[in-house]
C-alpha positions as CSV (number, residue, x, y, z in Angstrom):
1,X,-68.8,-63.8,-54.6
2,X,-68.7,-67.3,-55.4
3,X,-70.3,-70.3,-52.8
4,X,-68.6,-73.5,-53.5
5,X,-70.7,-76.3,-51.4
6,X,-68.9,-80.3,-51.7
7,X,-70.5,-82.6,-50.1
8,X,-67.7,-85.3,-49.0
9,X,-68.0,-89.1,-49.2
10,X,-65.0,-91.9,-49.2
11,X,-64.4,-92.5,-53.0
12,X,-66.0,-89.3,-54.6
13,X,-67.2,-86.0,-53.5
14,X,-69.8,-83.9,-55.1
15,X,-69.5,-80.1,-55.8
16,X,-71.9,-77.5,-56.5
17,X,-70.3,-73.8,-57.6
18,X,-73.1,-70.6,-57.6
19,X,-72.9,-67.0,-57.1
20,X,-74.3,-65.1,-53.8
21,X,-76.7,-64.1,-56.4
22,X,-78.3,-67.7,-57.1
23,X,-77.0,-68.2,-60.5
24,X,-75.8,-71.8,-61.1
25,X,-72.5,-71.9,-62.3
26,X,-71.2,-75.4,-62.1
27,X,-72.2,-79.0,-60.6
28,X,-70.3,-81.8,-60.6
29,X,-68.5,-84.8,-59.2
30,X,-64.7,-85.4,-58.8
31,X,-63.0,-88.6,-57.3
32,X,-61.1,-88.7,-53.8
33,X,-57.7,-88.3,-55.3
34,X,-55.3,-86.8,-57.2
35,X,-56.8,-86.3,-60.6
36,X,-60.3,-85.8,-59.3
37,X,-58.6,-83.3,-56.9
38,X,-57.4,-81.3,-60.3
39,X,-60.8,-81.6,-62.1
40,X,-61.6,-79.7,-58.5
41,X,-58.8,-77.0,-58.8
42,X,-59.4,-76.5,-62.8
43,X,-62.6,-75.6,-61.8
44,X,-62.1,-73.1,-58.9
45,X,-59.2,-71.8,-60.9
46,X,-62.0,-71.3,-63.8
47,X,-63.7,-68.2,-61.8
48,X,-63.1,-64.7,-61.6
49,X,-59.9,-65.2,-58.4
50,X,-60.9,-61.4,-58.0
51,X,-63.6,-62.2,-56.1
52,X,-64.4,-64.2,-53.0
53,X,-64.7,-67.6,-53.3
54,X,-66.0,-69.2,-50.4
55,X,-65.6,-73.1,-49.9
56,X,-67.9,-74.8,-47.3
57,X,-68.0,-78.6,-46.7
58,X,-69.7,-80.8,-43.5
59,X,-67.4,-82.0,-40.8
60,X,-67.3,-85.6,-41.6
61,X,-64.8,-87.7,-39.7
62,X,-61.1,-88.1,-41.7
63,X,-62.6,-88.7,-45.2
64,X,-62.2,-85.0,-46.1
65,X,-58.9,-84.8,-44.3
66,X,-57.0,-85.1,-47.8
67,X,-59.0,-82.7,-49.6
68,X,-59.2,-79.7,-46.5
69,X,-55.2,-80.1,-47.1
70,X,-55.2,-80.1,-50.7
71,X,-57.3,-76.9,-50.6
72,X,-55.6,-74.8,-48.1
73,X,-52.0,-75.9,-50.0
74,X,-53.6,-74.3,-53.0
75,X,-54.5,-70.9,-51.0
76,X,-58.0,-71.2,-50.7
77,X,-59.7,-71.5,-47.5
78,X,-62.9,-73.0,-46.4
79,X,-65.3,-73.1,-43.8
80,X,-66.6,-76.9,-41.6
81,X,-70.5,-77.3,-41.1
82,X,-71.4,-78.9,-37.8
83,X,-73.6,-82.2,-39.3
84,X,-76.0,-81.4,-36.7
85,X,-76.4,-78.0,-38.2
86,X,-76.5,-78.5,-41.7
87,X,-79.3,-80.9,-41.2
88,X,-81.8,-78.3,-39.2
89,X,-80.7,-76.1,-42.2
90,X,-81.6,-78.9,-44.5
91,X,-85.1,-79.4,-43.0
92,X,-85.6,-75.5,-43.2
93,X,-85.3,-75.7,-46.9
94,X,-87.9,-78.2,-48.0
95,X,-90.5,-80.5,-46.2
96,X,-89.8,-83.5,-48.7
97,X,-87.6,-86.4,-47.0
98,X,-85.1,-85.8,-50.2
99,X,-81.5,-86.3,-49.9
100,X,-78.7,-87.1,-51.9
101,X,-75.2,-85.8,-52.7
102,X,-75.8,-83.6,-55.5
103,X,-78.9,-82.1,-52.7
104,X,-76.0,-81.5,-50.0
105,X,-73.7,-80.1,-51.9
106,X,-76.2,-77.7,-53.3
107,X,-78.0,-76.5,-49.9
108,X,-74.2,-76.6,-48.4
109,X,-73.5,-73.7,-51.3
110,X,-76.6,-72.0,-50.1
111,X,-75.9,-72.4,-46.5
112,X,-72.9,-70.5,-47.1
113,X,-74.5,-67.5,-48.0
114,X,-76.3,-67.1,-44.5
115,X,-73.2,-67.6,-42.3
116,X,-70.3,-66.1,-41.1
117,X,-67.7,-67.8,-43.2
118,X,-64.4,-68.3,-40.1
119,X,-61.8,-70.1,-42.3
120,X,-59.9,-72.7,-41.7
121,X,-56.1,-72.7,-42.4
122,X,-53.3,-75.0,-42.7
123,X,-52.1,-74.2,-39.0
124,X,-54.4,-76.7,-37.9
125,X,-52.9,-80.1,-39.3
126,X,-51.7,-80.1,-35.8
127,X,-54.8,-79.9,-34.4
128,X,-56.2,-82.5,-36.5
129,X,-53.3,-84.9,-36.3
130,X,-53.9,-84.7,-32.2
131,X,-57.3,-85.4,-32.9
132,X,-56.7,-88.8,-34.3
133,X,-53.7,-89.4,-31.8
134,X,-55.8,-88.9,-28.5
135,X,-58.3,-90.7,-29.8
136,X,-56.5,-93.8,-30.6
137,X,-54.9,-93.5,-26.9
138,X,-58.1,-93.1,-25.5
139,X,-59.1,-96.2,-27.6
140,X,-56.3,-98.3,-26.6
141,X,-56.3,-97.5,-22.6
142,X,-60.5,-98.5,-23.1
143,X,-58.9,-101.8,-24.6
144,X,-56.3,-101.8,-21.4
145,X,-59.3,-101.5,-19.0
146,X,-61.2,-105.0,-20.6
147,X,-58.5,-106.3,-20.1
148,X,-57.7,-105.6,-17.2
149,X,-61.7,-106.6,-16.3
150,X,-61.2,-109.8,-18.1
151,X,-58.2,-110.4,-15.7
152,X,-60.0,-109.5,-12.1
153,X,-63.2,-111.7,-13.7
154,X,-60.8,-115.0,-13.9
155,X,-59.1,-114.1,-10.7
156,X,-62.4,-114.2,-8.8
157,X,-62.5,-118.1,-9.6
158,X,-58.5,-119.1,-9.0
159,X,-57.1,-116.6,-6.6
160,X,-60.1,-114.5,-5.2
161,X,-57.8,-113.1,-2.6
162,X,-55.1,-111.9,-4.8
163,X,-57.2,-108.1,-6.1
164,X,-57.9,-107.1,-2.6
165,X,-54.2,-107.8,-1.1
166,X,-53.2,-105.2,-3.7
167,X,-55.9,-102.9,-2.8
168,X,-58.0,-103.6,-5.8
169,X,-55.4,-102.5,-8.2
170,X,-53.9,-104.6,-10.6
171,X,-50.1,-103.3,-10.4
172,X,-47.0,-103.4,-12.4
173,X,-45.9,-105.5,-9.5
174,X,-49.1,-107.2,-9.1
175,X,-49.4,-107.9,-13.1
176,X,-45.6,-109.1,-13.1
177,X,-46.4,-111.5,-10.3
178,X,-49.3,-113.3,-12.2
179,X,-47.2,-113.2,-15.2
180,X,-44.1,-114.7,-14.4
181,X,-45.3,-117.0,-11.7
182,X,-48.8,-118.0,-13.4
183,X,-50.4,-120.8,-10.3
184,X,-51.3,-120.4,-7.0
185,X,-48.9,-123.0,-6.1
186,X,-45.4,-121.1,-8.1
187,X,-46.6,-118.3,-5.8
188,X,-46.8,-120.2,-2.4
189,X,-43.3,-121.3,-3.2
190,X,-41.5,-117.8,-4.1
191,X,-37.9,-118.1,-2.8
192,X,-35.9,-115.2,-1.2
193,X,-33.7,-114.8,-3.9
194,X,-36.7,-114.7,-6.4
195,X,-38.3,-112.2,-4.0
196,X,-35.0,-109.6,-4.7
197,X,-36.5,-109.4,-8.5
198,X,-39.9,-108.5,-7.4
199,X,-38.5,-106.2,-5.2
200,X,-36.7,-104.0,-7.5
201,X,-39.4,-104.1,-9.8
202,X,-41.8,-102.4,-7.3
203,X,-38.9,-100.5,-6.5
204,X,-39.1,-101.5,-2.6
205,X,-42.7,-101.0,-2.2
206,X,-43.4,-105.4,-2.6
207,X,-41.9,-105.2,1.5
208,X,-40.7,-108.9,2.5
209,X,-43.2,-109.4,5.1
210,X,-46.0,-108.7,2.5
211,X,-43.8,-111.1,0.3
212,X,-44.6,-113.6,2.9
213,X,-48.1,-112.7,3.7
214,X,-48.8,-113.4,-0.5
215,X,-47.4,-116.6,0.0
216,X,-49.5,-117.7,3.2
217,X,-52.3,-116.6,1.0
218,X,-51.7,-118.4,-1.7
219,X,-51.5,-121.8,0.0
220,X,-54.4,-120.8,1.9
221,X,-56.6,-119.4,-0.7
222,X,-60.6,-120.9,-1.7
223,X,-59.8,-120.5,-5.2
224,X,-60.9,-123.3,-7.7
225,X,-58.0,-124.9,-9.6
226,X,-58.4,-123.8,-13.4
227,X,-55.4,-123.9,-15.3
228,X,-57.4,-122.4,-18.6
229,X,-58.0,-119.2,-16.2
230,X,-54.5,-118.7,-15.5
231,X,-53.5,-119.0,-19.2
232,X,-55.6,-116.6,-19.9
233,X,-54.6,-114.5,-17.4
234,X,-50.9,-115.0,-18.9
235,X,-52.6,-114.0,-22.7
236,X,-53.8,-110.5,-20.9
237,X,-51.3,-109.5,-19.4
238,X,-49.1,-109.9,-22.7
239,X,-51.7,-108.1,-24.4
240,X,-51.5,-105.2,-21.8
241,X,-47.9,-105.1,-21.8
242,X,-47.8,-104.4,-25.9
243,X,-50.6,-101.7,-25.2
244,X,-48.8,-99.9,-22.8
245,X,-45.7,-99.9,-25.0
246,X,-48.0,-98.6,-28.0
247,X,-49.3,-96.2,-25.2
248,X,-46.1,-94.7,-24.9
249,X,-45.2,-94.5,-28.3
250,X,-48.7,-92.4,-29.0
251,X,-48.0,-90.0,-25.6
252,X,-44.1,-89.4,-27.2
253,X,-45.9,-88.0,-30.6
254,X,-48.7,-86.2,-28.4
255,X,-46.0,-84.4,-26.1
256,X,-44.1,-83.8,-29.5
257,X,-46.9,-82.4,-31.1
258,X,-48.4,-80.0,-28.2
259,X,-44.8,-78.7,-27.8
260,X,-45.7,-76.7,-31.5
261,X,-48.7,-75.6,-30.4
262,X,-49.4,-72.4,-28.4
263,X,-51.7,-73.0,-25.5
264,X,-51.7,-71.7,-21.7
265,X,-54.6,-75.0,-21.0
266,X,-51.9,-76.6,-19.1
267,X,-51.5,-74.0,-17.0
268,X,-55.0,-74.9,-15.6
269,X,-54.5,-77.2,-12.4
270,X,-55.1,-80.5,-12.9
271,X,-54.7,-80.5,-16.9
272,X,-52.5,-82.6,-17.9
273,X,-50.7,-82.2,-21.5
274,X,-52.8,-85.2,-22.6
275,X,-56.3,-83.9,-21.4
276,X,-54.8,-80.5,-23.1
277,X,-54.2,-82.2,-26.3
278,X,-57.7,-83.7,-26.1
279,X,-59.5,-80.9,-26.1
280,X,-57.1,-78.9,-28.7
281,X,-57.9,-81.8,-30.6
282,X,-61.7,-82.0,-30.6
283,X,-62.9,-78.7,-30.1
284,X,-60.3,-77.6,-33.2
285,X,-60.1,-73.5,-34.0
286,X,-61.1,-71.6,-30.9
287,X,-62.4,-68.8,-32.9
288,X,-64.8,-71.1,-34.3
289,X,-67.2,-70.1,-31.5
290,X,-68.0,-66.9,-31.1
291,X,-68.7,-67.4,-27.3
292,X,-68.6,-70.2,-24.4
293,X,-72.4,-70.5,-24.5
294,X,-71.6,-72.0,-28.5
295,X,-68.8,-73.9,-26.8
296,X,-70.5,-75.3,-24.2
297,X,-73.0,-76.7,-26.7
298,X,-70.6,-78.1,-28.7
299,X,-69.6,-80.3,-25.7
300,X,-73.1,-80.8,-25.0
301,X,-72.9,-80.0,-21.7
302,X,-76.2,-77.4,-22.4
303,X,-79.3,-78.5,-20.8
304,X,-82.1,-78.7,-22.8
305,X,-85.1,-76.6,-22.7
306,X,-89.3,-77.2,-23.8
307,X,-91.3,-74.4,-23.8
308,X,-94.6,-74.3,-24.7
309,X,-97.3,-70.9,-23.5
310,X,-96.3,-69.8,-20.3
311,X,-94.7,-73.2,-19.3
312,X,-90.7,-74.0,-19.3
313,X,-89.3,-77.2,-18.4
314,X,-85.4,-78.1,-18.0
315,X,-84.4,-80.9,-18.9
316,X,-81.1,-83.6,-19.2
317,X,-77.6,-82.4,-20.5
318,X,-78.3,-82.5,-24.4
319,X,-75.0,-84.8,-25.2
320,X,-74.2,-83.9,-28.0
321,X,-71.0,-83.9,-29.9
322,X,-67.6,-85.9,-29.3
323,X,-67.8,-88.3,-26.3
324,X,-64.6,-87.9,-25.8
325,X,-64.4,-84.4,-25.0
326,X,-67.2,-84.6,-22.8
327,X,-65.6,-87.3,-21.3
328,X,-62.1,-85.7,-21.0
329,X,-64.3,-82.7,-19.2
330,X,-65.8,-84.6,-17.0
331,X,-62.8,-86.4,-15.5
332,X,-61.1,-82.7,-14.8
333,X,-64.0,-81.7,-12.4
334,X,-62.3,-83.9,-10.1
335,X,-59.0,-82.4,-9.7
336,X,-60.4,-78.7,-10.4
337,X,-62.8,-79.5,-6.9
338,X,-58.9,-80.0,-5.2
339,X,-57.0,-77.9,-6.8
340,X,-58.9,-74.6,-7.0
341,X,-60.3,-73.1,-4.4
342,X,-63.3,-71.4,-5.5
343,X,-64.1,-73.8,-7.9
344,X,-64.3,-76.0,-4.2
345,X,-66.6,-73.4,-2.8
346,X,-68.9,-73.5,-5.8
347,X,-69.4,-77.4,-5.3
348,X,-70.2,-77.2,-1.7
349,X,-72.6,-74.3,-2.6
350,X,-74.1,-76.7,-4.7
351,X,-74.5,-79.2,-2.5
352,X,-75.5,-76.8,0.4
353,X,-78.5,-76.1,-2.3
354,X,-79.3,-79.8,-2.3
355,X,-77.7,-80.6,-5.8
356,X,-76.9,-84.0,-6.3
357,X,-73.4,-84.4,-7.0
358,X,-74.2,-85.2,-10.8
359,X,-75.7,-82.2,-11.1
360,X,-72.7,-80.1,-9.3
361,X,-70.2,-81.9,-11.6
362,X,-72.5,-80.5,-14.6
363,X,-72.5,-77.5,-13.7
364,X,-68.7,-77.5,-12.9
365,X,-67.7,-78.5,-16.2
366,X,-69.6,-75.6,-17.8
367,X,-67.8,-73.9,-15.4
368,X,-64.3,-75.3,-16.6
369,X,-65.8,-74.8,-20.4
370,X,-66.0,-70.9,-19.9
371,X,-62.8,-71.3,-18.5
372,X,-60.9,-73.2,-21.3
373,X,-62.7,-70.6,-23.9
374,X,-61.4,-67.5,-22.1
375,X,-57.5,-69.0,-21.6
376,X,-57.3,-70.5,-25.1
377,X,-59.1,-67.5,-26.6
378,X,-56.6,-64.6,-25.2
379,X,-53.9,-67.0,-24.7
380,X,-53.4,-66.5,-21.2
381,X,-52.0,-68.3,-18.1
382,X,-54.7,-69.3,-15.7
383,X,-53.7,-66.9,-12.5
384,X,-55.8,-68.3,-9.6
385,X,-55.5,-65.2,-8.0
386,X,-58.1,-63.3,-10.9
387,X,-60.0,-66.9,-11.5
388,X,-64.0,-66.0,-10.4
């Protein structure tokens, strides 16, 4: 058997070949594209293809995208190191503070040797590509939300009254309104046939008696005239518009993608197909844990534990791993506490028990971890009905 350990970096990657046995067969370096990828595959090719060859390389972000593809096009198939993971290996090895690529690449190699190698295979571009789609949307409705802040911040000084007649919610209608009509004054002096736009564009809700109630507020308002306030206000709305029409573009290609990819998560109440495609995109292969526990650790929703003697102590979540995910997580225990019922029971339980609501949420979304690892594992519907 063959352990192939690369270390991966932006503009070269280092590779260290040896057998299960410990003998060194090959160390070198090879450039991050095409012809170092070759010097790669002339050297894989090089070994005896009757035995197992077993490629391992850390998880590092998209710079060994190109080369995971290159490898499983060439039907090999290789295994991803959590970083976390590969560093407590690394520490095991040796108590010197030593570390360099040519020093991954080889302790990678030997890592490989002591675990069980799950491949990865080509089936998962998907995944990855989702990955980097749902993270840009996350990314751009983050952006949405400054600006949105940025946009309440200035109205506080012109039109303090405006946020609160909408009930704190910056609407389409509400947005438009600013936008089109961008003073205090312009909106005091809406006509009726100007109101008929506004109308349709709130699609009746904008009622003509809360037309006229905007307008009495406008003339009456306490805000301080600032025209620079309102031309910002102008600038962020335009820059909300163009991120909600990038928005949409993104959720097309996410709906696109998920419809070539076999899950039952939406069938969970309350996931959506872009909280689906979230976690399909940053928890990757399933199989890659061998049970929710791992999983649940992975999200780094685990609590962490000190023990010492006879003495244990609990601590905080661990927080580990993607933010995102975590994140994504989080904002389901929400519509899990409303939509199923014993998942509804289990909070009040909790809080019956004196839990603060933090801590119920916690355990909720360990709850909704198990949950996702058993659906997406056995590719099943959720049936409420057998849900414990």
């Amino acid at each position: 058997m063959y352990l192939v350990g690369i270390d991966i970096a932006k503009y070269s990657h280092q590779c260290f070949i040896a057998t299960e046995a410990g003998e060194v067969i090959k160390e070198f370096s090879f450039d991050n594209n095409f012809d170092g990828f070759n010097v790669l595959l002339k050297s894989l090719k090089s070994l005896d293809q009757f035995q197992d060859i077993k490629i391992g390389l850390e998880s590092t972000g998209h710079y060994g995208n190109t080369l995971k593809q290159f490898i499983c096009a060439k039907g090999y198939t290789f295994v991803e190191f959590n970083p976390y993971l590969a560093k407590q290996f690394f520490k095991s090895t040796t108590i010197r503070k030593t570390k360099t690529d040519k020093v991954d690449a080889r302790l990678l190699s030997s890592m490989l040797a002591s675990v069980d190698y799950k491949t990865l295979h080509t089936k998962y571009y998907h995944i990855n590509e989702l990955k980097s789609l749902t993270r840009a949307r996350d990314s751009l409705i983050c952006e949405r939300s400054n600006y949105l802040v940025q946009i309440t911040n200035a109205l506080d000084v012109v039109f303090p009254e405006y946020k609160s007649f909408f009930n704190n919610k910056l609407s389409k209608t509400a947005l438009f309104l600013l936008y089109k009509y961008n003073s205090r004054d312009k909106i005091a002096k809406i006509t009726k046939e100007q109101y008929k736009k506004i109308s349709n564009i709130s699609m009746g809700k904008f009622s003509y008696p809360k037309f006229l109630n905007l307008k009495e507020l406008a003339r009456k308002s306490i805000g301080v005239d600032n025209e620079a306030s309102f031309f910002l206000i102008k600038i962020f709305i335009n820059l909300i518009n163009s991120l909600n029409e990038n928005l949409e573009k993104i959720e097309k290609e996410i709906e696109a993608l998920m419809s070539m990819i076999n899950t039952k998560l939406t069938t969970i109440p309350g996931v959506s197909i872009f909280s689906a495609a979230t976690i399909l995109g940053e928890i990757g292969d399933i199989s890659k844990f061998s049970s929710p526990a791992k999983l649940i650790a992975f999200t780094g929703f685990d609590i962490a534990i000190y023990q010492s003697g006879e003495k244990e102590f609990y601590g905080k979540l661990v927080k580990r791993g993607s933010p995102l995910l975590r994140k994504t997580i989080w904002n389901l225990v929400l519509g899990s506490i409303r939509l199923i019922p014993q998942i509804t029971d289990y909070y009040h339980r909790k809080r019956e028990q004196g839990k603060h609501h933090k801590v119920a949420f916690s355990a909720i979304s360990r709850k909704l971890i198990r949950l996702i690892y058993h659906i997406e594992s056995n590719k099943i519907d959720f049936d409420i009905e057998q849900y414990r």
